[in-house]
C-alpha positions as CSV (number, residue, x, y, z in Angstrom):
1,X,-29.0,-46.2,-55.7
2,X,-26.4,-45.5,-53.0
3,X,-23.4,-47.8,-53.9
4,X,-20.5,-46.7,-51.6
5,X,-20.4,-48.3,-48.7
6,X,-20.8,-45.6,-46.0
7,X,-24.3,-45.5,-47.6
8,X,-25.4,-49.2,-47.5
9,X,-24.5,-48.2,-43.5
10,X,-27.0,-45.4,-43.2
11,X,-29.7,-47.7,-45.0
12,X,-29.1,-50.0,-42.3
13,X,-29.0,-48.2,-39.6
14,X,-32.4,-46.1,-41.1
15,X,-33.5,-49.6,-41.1
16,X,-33.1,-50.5,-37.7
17,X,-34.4,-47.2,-36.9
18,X,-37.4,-47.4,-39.0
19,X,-38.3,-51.2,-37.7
20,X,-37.9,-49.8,-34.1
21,X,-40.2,-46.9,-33.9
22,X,-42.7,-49.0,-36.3
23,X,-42.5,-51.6,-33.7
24,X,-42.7,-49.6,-30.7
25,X,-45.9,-47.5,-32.4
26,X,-47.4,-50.3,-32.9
27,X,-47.3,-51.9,-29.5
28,X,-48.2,-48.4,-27.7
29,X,-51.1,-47.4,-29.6
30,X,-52.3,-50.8,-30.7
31,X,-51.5,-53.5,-27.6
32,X,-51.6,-50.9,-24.8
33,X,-53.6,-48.2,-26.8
34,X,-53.8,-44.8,-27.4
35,X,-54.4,-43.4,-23.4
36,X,-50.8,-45.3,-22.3
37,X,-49.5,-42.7,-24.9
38,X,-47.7,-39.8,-23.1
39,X,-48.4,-37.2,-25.9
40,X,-52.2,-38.4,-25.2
41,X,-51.9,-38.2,-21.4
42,X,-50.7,-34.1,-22.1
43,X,-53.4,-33.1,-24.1
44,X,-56.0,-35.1,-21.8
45,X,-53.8,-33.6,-18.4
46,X,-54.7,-30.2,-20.2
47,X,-58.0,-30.6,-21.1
48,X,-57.7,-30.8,-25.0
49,X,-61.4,-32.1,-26.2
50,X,-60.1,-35.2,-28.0
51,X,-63.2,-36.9,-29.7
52,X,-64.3,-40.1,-30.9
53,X,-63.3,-39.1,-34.6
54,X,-59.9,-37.4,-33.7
55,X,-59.6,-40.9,-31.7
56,X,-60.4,-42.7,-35.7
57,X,-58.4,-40.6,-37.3
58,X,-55.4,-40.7,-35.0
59,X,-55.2,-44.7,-35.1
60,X,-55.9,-44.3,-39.1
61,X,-52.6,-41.7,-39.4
62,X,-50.7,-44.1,-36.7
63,X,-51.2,-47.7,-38.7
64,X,-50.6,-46.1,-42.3
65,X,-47.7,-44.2,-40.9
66,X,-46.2,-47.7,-39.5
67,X,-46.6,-49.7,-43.0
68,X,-44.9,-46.3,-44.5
69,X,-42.4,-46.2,-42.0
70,X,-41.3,-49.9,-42.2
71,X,-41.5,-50.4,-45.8
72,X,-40.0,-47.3,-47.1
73,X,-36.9,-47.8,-46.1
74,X,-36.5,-51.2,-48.6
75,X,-37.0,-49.6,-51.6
76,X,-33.6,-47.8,-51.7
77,X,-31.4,-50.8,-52.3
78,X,-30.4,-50.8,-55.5
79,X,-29.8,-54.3,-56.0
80,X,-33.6,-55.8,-54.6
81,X,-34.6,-53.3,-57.8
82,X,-33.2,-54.6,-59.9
83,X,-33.7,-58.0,-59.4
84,X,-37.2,-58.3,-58.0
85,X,-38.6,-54.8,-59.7
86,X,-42.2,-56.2,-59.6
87,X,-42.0,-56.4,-55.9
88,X,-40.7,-53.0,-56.2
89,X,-43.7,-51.6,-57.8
90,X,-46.1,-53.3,-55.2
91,X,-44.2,-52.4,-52.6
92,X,-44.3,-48.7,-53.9
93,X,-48.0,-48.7,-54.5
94,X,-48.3,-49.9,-50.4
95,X,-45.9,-47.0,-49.2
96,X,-48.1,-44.2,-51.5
97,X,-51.3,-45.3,-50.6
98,X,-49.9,-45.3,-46.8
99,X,-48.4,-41.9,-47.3
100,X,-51.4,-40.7,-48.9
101,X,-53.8,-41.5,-46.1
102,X,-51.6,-40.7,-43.0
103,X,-50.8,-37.4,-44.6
104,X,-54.9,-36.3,-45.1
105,X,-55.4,-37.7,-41.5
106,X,-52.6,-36.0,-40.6
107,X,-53.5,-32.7,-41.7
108,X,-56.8,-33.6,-39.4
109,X,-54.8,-35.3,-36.4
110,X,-52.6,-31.8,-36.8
111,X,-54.9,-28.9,-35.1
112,X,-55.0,-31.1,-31.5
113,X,-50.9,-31.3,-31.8
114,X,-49.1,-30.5,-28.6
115,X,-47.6,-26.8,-27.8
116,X,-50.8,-24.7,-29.7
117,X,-51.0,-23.3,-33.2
118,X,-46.8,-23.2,-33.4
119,X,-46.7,-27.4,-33.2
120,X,-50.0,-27.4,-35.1
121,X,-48.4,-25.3,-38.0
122,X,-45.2,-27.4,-38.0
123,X,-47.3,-30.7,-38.6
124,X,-49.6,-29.2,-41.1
125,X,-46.4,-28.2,-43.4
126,X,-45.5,-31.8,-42.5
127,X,-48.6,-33.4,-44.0
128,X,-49.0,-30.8,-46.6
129,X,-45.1,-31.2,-47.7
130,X,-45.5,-35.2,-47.2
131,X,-48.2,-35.9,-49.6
132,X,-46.5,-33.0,-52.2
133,X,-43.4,-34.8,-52.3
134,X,-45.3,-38.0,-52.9
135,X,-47.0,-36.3,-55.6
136,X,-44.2,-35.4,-57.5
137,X,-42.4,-38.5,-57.3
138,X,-45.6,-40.5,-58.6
139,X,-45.6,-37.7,-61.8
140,X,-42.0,-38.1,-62.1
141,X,-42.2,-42.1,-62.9
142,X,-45.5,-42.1,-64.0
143,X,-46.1,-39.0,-66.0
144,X,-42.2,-38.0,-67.0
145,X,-40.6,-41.6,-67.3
146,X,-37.8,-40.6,-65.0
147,X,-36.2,-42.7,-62.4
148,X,-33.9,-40.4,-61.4
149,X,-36.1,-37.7,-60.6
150,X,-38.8,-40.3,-59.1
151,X,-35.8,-41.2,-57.3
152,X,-35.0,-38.4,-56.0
153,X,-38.2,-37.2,-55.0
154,X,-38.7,-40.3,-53.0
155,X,-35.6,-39.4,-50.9
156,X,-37.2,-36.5,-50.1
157,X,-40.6,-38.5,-49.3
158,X,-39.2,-40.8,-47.1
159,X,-37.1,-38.6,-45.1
160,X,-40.0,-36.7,-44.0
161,X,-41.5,-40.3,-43.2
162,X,-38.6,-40.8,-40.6
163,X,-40.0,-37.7,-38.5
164,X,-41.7,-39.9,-36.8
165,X,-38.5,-41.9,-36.0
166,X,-36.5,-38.2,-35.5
167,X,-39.3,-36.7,-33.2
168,X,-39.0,-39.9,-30.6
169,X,-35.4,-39.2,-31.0
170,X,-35.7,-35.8,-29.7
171,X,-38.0,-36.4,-26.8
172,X,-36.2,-38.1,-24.3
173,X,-33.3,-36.4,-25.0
174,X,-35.5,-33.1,-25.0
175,X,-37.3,-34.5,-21.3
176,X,-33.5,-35.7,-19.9
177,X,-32.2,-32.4,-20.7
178,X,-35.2,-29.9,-19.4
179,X,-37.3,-32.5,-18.0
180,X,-41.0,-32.3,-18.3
181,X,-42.1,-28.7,-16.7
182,X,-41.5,-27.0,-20.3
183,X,-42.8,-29.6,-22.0
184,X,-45.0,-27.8,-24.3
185,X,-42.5,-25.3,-24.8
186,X,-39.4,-27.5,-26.4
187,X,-42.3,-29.9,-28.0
188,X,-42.8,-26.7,-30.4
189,X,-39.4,-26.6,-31.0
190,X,-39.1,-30.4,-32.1
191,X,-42.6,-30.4,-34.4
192,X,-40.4,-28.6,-36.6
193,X,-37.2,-29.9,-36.2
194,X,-38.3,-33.3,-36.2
195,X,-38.2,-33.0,-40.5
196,X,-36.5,-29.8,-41.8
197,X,-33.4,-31.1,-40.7
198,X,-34.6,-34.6,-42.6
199,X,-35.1,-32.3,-45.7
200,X,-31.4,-30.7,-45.9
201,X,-30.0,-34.3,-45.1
202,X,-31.7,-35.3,-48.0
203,X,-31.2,-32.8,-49.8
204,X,-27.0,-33.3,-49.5
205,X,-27.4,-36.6,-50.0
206,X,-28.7,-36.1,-53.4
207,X,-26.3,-33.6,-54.2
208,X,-23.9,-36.2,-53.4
209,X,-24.9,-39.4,-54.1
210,X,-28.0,-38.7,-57.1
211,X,-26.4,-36.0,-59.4
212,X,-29.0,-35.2,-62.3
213,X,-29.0,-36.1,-65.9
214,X,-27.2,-33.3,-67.3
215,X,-24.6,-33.4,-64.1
216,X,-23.4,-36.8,-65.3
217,X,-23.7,-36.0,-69.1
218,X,-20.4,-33.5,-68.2
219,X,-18.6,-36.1,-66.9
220,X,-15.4,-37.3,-69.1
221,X,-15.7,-40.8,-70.3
């Protein structure tokens, strides 16, 4: 897929990014749990009614959204592909079922989001976008027998999978810069720009680096 070598340095360092939010997820909400969580301790500090199924349903979209997170990532060297492209598929069929389920129990997880109906609109359009996106890339390979478009669509897949790496991005430098007092206020800010900005990346990036069919048909040989 990405062949120069500026690109083999964003997949690592997306790799490294990926592995360290996956890893630091899991230890906060599954070795300390979901209460140590600061976006918890707002809602609670608040008194957002958080109930025993938003509790389910939380942990659900957290653990699917790690196994998306960490595995995603592999399937865009070119090389591991080619050479192991059953892996490939298996791998594949983890990171849709993962995106699949975090999505729908995102969509649920979504109307409790911090910063009112703006953050809870942001995430819905997240979920809603993230399981679209996943949609189309399945049709594309499965229905179409096109790599390239499957491939492209998966860019677009797995960029909004790195919100969750973008979003804990954002927050500390958000809480350094205004500290916590408008909390709410910026967190509505970064539940949308934790993936839009994912989107247009991805978007140039395939522009760049994934021209379509007919773009490489007019190319001279």
């Amino acid at each position: 897929m990405f062949r120069t070598q500026s690109m083999r340095t964003w997949i690592i360092i997306t790799a490294v990014l990926a592995l360290g939010v996956s890893t630091y997820l899991g230890i906060q909400y599954f070795v300390m749990g979901a209460f140590s969580a600061g976006l918890i301790i707002n809602k609670i500090s608040q008194h957002i009614h958080l109930s025993n199924i938003y509790y389910i349903l939380l942990y659900l979209h957290i653990a699917t959204g790690i196994i998306a997170l960490a595995t995603g990532w592999f399937q865009f060297i070119a090389s591991f592909r080619k050479k192991h492209i059953g892996w490939h598929r298996i791998i594949g069929k983890v990171y849709s079922g993962c995106v699949l389920f975090s999505g729908l129990f995102g969509i649920f997880v979504a109307f409790k989001a911090t910063g009112g109906w703006i953050s809870t609109l942001a995430f819905l359009l997240l979920s809603l976008s993230w399981i679209y996106t996943l949609i189309m890339a399945l049709q594309s390979i499965v229905v179409k027998r096109d790599p390239q478009r499957h491939e492209r669509w998966m860019l677009r897949n797995y960029a909004l999978t790195l919100a969750a790496v973008t979003l804990r991005i954002y927050l500390p430098i958000c809480m350094l810069l205004f500290g916590f007092e408008d909390f709410n206020t910026y967190y509505r800010a970064i539940a949308w720009l934790c993936w839009i900005p994912n989107l247009i990346i991805a978007e140039w990036i395939i522009s760049r680096y994934l021209p379509n069919k007919s773009a490489v048909a007019s190319i001279p040989h």
